[in-house]
C-alpha positions in Angstrom: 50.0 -76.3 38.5 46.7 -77.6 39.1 44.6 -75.3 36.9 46.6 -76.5 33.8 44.5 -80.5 33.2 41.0 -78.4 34.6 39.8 -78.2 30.6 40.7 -82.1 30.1 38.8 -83.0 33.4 36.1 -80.6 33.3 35.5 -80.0 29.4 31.9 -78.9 29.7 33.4 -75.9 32.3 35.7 -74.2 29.8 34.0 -74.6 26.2 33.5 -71.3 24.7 30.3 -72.0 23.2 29.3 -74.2 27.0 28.3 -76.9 28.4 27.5 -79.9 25.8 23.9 -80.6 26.0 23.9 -84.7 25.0 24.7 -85.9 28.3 21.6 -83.9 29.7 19.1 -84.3 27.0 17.1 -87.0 29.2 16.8 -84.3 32.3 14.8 -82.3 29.9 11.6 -83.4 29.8 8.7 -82.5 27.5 5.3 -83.1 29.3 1.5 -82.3 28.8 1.6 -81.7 25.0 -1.3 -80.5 22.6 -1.1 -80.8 19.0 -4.1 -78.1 17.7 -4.8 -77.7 14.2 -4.6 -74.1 13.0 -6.7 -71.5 10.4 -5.6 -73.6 7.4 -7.0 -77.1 7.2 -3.3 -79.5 7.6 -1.9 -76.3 9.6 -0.3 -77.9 13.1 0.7 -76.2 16.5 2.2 -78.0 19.5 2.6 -76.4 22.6 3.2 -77.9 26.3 5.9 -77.8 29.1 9.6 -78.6 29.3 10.7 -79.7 32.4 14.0 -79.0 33.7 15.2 -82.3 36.4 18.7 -81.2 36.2 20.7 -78.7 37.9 22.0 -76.5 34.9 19.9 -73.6 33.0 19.2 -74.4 28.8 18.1 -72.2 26.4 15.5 -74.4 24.2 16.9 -74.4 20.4 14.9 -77.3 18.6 12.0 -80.0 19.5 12.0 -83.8 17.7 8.0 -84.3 17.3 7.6 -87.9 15.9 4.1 -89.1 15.5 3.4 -92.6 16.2 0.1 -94.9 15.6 -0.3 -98.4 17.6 2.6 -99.6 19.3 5.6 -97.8 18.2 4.8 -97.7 14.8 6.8 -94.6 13.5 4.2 -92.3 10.6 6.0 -89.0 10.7 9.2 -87.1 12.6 9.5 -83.2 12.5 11.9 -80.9 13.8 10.4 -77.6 14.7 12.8 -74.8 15.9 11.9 -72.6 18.9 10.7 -69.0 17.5 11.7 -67.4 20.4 14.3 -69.0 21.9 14.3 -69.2 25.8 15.9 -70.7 28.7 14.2 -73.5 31.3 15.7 -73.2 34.6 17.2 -76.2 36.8 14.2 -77.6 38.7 11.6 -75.3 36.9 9.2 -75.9 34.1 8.7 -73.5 30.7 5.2 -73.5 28.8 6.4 -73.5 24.8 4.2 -73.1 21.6 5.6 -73.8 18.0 4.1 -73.7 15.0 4.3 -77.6 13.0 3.5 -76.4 9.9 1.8 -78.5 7.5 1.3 -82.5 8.5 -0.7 -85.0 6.6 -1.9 -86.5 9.5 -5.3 -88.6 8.3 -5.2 -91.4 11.3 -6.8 -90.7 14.3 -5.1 -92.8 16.4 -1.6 -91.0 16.1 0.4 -90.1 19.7 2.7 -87.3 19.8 6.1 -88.2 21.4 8.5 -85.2 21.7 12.0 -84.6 23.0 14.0 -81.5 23.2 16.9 -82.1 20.4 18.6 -79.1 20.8 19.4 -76.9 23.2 22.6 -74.3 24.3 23.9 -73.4 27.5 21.6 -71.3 29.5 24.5 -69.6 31.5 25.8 -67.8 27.7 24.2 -65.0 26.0 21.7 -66.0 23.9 23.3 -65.4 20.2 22.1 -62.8 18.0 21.3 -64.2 14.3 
């Protein structure tokens, strides 16, 4: 009788597509980032490390790039989407490189600040498009 309320209580547990990634987006952390220009002039690449704090495996779908200038003002956001998708393990860290595209970046004083927006259930097969 007690297995019946387990997908009300434990809802991230018995999802068929798994566990919901929002409440664990901030144990995901993107670190030592480089944005490189590439063979065309306003051609960008970022690559770096996610970091993985929590205790569940996530299979990197999407980055949120926004570039800032001075204290927080906001210039440009991008959403790049993982080429080859892979998953960072609990307590490990992945390297990652994406291609940006092309920015019109013409500040020099412009940060990087990136966050993983999306990402699946590491535990599932990875889904085949």
């Amino acid at each position: 009788m007690l297995a019946w309320p387990c997908p009300w209580l434990f809802p991230d547990d018995f999802r068929s597509e798994g566990r919901n990634f929002a409440p664990y987006r901030a144990q995901l952390v993107v670190v030592r980032t480089s944005l490189e220009r590439g063979q065309k002039k306003n051609e960008f690449w970022l690559s770096g490390y996610i970091t993985n704090t929590g205790n569940y495996p996530w299979r990197m779908q999407e980055l949120e790039v926004r570039f800032m200038e001075g204290e927080g003002k906001l210039v440009d956001v991008c959403h790049p989407e993982m080429s080859e998708k892979f998953v960072v393990q609990p307590h490990q860290e992945q390297a990652f490189r994406v291609a940006l595209g092309t920015l019109a970046l013409t500040n020099k004083g412009i940060v990087a600040r990136v966050r993983v927006q999306t990402a699946t259930d590491g535990n599932r097969p990875a889904k085949t498009e």
